[in-house]
N, CA, C and O atoms as a GROMACS GRO file, in nm:
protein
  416
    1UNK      N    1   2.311   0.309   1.303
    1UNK     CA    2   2.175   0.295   1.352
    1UNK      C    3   2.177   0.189   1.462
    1UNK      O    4   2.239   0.085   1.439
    2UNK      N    5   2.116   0.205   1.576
    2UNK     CA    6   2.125   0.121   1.692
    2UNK      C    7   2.039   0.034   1.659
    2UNK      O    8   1.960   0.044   1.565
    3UNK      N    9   2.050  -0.081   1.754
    3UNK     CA   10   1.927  -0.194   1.751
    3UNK      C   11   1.814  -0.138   1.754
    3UNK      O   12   1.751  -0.148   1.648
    4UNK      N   13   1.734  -0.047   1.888
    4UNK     CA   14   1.626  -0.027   1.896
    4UNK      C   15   1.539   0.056   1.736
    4UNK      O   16   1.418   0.039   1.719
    5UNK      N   17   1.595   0.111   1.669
    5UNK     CA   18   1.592   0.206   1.587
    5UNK      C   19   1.570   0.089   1.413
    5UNK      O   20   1.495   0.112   1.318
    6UNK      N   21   1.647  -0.004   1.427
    6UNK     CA   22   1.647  -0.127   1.357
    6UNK      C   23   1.521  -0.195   1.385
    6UNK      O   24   1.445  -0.199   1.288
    7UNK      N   25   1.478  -0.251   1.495
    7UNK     CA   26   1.338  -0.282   1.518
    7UNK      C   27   1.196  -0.204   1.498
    7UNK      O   28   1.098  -0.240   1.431
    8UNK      N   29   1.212  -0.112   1.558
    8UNK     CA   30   1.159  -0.015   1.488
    8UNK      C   31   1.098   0.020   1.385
    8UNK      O   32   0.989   0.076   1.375
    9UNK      N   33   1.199  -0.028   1.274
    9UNK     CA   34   1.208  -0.008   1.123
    9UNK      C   35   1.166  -0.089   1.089
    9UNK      O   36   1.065  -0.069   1.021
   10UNK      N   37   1.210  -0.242   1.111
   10UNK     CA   38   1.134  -0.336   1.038
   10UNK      C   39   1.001  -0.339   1.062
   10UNK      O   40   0.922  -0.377   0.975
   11UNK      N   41   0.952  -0.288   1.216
   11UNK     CA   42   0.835  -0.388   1.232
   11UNK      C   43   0.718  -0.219   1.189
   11UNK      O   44   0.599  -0.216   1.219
   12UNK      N   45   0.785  -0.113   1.126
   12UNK     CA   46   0.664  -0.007   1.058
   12UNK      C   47   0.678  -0.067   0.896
   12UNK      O   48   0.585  -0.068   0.815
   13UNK      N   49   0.841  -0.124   0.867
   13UNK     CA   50   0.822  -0.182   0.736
   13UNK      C   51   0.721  -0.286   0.689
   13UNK      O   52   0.659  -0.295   0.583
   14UNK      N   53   0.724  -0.359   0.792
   14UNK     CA   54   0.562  -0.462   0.796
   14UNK      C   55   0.494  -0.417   0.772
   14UNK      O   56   0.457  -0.405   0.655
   15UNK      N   57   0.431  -0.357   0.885
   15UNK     CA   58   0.304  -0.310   0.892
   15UNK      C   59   0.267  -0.227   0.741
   15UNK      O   60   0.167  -0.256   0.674
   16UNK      N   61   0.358  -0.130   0.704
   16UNK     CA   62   0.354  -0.070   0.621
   16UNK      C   63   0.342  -0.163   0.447
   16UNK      O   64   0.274  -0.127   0.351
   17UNK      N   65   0.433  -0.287   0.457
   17UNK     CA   66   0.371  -0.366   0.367
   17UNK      C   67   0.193  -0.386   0.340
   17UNK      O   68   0.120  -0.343   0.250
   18UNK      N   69   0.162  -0.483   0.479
   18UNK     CA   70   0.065  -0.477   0.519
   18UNK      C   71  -0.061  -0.360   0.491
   18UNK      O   72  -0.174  -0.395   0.457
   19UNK      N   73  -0.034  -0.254   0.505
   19UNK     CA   74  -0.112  -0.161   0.439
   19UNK      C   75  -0.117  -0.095   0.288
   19UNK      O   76  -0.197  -0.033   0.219
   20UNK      N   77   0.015  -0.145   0.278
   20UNK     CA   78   0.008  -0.108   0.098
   20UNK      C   79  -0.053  -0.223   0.015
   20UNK      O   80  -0.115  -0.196  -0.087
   21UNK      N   81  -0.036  -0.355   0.057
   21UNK     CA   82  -0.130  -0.457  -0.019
   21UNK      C   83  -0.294  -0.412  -0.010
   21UNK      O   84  -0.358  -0.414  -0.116
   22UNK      N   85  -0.356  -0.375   0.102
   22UNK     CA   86  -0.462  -0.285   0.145
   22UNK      C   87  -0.518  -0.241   0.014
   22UNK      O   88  -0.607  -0.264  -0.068
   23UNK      N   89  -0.407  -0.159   0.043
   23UNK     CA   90  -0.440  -0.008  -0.083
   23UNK      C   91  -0.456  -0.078  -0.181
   23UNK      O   92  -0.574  -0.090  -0.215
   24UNK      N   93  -0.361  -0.143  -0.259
   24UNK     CA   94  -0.367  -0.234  -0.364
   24UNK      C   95  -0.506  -0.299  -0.384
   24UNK      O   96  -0.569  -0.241  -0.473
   25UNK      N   97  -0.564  -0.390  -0.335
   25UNK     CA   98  -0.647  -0.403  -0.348
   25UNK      C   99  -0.795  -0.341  -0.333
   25UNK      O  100  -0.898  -0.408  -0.350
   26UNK      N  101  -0.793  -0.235  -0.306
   26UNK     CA  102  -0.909  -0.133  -0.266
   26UNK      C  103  -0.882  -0.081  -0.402
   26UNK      O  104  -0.964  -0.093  -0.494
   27UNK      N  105  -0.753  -0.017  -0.416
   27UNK     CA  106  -0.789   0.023  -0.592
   27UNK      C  107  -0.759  -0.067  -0.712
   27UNK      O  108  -0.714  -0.020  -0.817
   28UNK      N  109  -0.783  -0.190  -0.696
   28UNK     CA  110  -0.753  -0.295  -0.770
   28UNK      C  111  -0.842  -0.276  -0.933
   28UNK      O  112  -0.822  -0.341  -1.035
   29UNK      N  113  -0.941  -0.166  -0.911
   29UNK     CA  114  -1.048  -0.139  -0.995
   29UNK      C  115  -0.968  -0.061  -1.134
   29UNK      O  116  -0.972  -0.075  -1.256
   30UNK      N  117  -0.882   0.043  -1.022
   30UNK     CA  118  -0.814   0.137  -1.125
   30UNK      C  119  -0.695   0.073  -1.163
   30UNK      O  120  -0.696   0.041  -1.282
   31UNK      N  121  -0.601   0.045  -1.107
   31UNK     CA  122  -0.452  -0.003  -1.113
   31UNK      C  123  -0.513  -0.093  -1.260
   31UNK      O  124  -0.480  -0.043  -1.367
   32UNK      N  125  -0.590  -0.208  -1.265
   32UNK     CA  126  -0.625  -0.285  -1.364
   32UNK      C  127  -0.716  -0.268  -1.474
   32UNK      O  128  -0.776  -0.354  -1.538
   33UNK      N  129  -0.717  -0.124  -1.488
   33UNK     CA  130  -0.852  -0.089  -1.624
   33UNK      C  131  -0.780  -0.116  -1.732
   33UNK      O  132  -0.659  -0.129  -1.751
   34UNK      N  133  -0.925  -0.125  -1.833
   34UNK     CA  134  -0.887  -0.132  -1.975
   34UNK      C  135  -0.860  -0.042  -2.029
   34UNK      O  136  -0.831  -0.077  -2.143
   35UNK      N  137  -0.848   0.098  -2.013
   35UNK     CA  138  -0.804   0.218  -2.046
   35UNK      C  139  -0.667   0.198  -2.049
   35UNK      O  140  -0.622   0.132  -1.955
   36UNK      N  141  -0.581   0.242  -2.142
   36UNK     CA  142  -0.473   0.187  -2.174
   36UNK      C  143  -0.404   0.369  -2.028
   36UNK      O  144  -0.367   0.372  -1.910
   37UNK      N  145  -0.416   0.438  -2.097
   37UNK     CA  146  -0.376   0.599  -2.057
   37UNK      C  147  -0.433   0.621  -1.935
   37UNK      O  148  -0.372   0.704  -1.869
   38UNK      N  149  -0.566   0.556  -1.862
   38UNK     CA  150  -0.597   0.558  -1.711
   38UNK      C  151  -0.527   0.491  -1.653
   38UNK      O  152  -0.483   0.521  -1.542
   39UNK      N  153  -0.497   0.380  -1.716
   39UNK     CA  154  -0.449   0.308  -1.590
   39UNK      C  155  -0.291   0.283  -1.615
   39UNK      O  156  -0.217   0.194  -1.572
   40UNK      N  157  -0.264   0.398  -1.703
   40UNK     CA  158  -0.063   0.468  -1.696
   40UNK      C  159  -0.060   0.550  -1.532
   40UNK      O  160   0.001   0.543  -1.426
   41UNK      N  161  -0.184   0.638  -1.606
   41UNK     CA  162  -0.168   0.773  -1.494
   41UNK      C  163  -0.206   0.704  -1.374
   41UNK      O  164  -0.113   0.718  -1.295
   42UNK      N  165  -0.291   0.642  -1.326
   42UNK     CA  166  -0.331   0.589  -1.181
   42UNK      C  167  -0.220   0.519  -1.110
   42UNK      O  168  -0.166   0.566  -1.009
   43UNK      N  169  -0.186   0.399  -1.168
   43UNK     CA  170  -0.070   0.335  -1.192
   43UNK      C  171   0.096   0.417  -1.127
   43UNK      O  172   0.175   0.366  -1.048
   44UNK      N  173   0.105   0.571  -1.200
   44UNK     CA  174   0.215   0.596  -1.159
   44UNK      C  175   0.175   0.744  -1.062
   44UNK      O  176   0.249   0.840  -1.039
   45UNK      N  177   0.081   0.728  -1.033
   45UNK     CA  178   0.023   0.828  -0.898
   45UNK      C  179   0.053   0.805  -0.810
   45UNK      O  180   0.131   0.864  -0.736
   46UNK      N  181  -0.055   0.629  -0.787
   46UNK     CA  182  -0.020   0.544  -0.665
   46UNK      C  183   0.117   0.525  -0.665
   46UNK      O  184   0.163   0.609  -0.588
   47UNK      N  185   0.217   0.450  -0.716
   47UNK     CA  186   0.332   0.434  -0.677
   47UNK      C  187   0.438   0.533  -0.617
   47UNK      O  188   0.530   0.521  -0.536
   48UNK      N  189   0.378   0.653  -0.704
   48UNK     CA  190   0.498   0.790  -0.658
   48UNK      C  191   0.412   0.815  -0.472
   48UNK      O  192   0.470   0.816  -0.363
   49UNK      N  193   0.259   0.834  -0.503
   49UNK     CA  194   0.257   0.833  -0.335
   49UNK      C  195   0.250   0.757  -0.221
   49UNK      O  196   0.230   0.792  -0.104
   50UNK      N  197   0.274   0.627  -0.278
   50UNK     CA  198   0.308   0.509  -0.146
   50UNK      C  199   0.412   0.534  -0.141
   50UNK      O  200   0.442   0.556  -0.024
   51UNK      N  201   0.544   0.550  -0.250
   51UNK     CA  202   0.703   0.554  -0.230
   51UNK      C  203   0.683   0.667  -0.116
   51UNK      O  204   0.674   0.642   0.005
   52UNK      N  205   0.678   0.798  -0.175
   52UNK     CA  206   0.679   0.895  -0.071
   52UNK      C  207   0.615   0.882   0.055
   52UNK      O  208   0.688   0.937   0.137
   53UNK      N  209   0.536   0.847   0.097
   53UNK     CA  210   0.475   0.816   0.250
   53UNK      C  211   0.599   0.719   0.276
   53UNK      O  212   0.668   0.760   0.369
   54UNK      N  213   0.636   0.622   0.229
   54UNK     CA  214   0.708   0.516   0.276
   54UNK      C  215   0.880   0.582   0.347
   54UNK      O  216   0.959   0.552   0.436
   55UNK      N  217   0.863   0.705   0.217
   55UNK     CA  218   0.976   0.799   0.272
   55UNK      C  219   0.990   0.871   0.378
   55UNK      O  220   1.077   0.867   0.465
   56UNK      N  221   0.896   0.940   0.366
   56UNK     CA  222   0.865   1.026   0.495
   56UNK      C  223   0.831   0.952   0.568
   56UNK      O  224   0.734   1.025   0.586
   57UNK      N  225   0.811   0.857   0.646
   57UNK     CA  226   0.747   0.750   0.776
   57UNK      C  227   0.889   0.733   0.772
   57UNK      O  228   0.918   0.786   0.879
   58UNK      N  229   1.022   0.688   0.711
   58UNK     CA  230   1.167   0.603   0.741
   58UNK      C  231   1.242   0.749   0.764
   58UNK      O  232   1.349   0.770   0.822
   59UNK      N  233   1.161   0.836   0.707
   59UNK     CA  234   1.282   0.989   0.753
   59UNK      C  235   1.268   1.031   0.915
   59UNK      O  236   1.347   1.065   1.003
   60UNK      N  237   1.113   1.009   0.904
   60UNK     CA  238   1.110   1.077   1.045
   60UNK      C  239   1.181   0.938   1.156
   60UNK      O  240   1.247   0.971   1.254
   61UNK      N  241   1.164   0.829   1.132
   61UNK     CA  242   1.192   0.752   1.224
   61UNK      C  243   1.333   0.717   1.267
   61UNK      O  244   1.392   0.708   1.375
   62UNK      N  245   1.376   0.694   1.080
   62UNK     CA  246   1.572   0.694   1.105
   62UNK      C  247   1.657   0.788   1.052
   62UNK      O  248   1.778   0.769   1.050
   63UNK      N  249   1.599   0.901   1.002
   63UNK     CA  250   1.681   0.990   0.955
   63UNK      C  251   1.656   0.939   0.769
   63UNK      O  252   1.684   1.033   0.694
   64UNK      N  253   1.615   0.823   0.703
   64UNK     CA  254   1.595   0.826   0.606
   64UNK      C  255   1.643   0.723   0.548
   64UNK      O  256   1.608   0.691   0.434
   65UNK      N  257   1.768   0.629   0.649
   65UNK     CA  258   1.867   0.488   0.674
   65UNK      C  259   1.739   0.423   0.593
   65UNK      O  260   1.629   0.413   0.648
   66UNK      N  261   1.770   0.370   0.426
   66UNK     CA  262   1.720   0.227   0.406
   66UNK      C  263   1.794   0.138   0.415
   66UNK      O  264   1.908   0.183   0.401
   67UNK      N  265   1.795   0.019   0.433
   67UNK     CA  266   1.830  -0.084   0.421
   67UNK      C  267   1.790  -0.224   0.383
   67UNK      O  268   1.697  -0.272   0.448
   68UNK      N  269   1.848  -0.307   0.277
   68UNK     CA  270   1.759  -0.408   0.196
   68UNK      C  271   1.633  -0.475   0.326
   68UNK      O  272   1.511  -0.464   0.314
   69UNK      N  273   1.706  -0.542   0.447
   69UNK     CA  274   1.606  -0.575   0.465
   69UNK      C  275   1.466  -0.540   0.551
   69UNK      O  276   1.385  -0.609   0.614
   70UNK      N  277   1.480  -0.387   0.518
   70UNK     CA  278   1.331  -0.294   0.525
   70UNK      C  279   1.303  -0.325   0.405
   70UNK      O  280   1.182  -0.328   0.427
   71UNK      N  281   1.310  -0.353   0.286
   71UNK     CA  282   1.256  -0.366   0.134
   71UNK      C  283   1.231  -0.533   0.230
   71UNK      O  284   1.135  -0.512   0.304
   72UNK      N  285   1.251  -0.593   0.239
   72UNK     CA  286   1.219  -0.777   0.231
   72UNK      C  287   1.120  -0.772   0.346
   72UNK      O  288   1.046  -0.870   0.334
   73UNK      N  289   1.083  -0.695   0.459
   73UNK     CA  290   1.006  -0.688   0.560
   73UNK      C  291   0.845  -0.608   0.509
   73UNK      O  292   0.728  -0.618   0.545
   74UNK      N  293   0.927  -0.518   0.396
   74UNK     CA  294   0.801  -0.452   0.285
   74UNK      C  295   0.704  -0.546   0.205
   74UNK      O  296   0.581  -0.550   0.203
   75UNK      N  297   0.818  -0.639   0.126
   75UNK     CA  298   0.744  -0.779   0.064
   75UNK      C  299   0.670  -0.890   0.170
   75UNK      O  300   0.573  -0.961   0.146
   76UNK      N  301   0.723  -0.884   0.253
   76UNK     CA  302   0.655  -1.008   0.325
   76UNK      C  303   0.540  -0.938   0.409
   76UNK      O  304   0.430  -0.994   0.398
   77UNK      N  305   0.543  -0.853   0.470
   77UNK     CA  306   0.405  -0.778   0.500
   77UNK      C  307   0.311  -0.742   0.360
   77UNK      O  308   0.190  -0.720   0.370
   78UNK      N  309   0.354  -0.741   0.282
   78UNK     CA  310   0.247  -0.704   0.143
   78UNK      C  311   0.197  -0.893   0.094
   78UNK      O  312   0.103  -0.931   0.025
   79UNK      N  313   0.302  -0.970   0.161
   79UNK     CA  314   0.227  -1.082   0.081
   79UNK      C  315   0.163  -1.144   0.218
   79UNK      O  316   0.076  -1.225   0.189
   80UNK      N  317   0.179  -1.130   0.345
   80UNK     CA  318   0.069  -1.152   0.418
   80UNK      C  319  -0.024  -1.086   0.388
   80UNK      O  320  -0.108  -1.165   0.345
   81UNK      N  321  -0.080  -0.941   0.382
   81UNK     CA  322  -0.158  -0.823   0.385
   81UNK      C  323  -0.242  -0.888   0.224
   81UNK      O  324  -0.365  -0.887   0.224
   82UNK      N  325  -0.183  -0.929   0.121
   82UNK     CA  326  -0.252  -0.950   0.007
   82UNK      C  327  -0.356  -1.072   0.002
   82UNK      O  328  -0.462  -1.068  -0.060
   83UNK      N  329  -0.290  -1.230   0.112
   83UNK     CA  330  -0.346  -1.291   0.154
   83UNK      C  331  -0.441  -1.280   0.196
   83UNK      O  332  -0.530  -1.364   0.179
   84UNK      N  333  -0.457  -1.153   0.276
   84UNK     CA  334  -0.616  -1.149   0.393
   84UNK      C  335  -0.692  -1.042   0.340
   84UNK      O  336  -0.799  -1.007   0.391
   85UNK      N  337  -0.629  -0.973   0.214
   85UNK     CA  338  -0.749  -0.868   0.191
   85UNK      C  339  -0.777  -0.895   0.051
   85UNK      O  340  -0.770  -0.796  -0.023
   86UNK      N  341  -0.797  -0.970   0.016
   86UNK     CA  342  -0.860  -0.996  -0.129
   86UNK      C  343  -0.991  -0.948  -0.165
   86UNK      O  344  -1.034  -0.901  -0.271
   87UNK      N  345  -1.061  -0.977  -0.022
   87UNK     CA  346  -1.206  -0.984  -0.006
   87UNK      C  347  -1.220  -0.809  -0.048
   87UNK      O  348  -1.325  -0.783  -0.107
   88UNK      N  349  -1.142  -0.709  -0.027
   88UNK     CA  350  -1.169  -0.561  -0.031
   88UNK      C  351  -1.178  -0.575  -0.219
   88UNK      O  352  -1.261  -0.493  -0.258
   89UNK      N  353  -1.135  -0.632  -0.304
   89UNK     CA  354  -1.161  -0.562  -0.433
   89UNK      C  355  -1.324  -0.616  -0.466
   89UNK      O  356  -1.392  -0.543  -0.538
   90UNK      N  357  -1.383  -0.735  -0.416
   90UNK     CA  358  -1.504  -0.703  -0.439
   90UNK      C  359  -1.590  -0.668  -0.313
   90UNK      O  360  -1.711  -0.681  -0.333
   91UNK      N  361  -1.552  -0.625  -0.181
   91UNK     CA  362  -1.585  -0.509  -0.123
   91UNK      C  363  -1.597  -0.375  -0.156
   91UNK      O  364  -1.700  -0.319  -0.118
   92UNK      N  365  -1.534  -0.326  -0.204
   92UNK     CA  366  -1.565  -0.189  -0.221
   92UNK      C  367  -1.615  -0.171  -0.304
   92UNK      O  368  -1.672  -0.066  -0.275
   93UNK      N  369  -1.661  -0.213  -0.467
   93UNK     CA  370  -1.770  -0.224  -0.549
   93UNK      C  371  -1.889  -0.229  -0.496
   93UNK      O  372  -1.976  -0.161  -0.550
   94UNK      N  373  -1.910  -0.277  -0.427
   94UNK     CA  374  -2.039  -0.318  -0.352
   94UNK      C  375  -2.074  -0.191  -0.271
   94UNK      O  376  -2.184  -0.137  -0.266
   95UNK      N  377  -2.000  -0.166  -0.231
   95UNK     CA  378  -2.051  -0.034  -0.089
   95UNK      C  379  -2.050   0.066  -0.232
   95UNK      O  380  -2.160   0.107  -0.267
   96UNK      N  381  -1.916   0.109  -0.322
   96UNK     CA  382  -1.962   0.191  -0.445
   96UNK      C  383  -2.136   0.195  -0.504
   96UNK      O  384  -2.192   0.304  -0.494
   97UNK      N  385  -2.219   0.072  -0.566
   97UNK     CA  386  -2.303   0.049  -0.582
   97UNK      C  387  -2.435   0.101  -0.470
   97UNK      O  388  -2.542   0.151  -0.503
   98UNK      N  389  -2.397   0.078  -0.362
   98UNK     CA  390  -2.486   0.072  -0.248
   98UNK      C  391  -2.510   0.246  -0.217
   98UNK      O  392  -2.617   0.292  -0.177
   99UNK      N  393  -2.402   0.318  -0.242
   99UNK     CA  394  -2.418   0.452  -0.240
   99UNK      C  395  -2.497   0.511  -0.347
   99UNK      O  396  -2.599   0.577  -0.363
  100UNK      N  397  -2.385   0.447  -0.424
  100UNK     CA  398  -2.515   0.540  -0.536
  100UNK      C  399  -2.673   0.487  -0.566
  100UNK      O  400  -2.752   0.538  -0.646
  101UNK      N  401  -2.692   0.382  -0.486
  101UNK     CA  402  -2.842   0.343  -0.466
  101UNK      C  403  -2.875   0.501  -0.419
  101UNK      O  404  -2.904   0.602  -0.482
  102UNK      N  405  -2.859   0.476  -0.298
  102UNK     CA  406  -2.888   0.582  -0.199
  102UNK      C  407  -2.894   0.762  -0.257
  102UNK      O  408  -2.945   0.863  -0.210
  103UNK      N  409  -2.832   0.741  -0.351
  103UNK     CA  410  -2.860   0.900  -0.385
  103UNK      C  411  -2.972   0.914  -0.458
  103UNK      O  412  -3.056   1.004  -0.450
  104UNK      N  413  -2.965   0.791  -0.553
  104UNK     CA  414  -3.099   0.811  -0.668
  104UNK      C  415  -3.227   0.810  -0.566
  104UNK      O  416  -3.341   0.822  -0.611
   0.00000   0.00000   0.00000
């Protein structure tokens, strides 16, 4: 794998951190229920379809080449990204609530 193709990689592995902390916290509702059996199945939904996007985004870009430090560029974009979006798990409750105002 050439340099350019290496850069590349890390800096969608960021970003891509960066958006999976996102997610994380947008469904912070489900991932953490008291339902013992909801929050198995939610739990191993999300993970099988972030892995796979994460796959398909590194296939099309390098042929499919992981390398550890695309996993360490994954963590450190997810722990910036977790830093600045906290505010989304009691965001999106709120807009939840606010809709269903609106229907009643």
């Amino acid at each position: 794998m050439n340099l350019k193709l290496q850069i590349i990689s890390i800096i969608v592995s960021l970003i891509y951190g960066y958006i999976f902390s996102c997610l994380v916290n947008i469904n912070y509702k489900f991932l953490f229920s008291k339902v013992l059996w909801f929050k198995i199945i939610m739990n191993i939904i999300f993970i099988i379809d972030c892995g796979l996007i994460y796959f398909i985004i590194i296939k099309y870009i390098n042929n499919g080449y992981i390398h550890y430090y695309l996993y360490i560029m994954i963590i450190i974009g997810f722990s910036l990204g977790f830093i600045k979006t906290t505010f989304l798990r009691k965001l999106i409750p709120n807009i939840y609530r606010k809709l269903k105002r609106q229907k009643l």
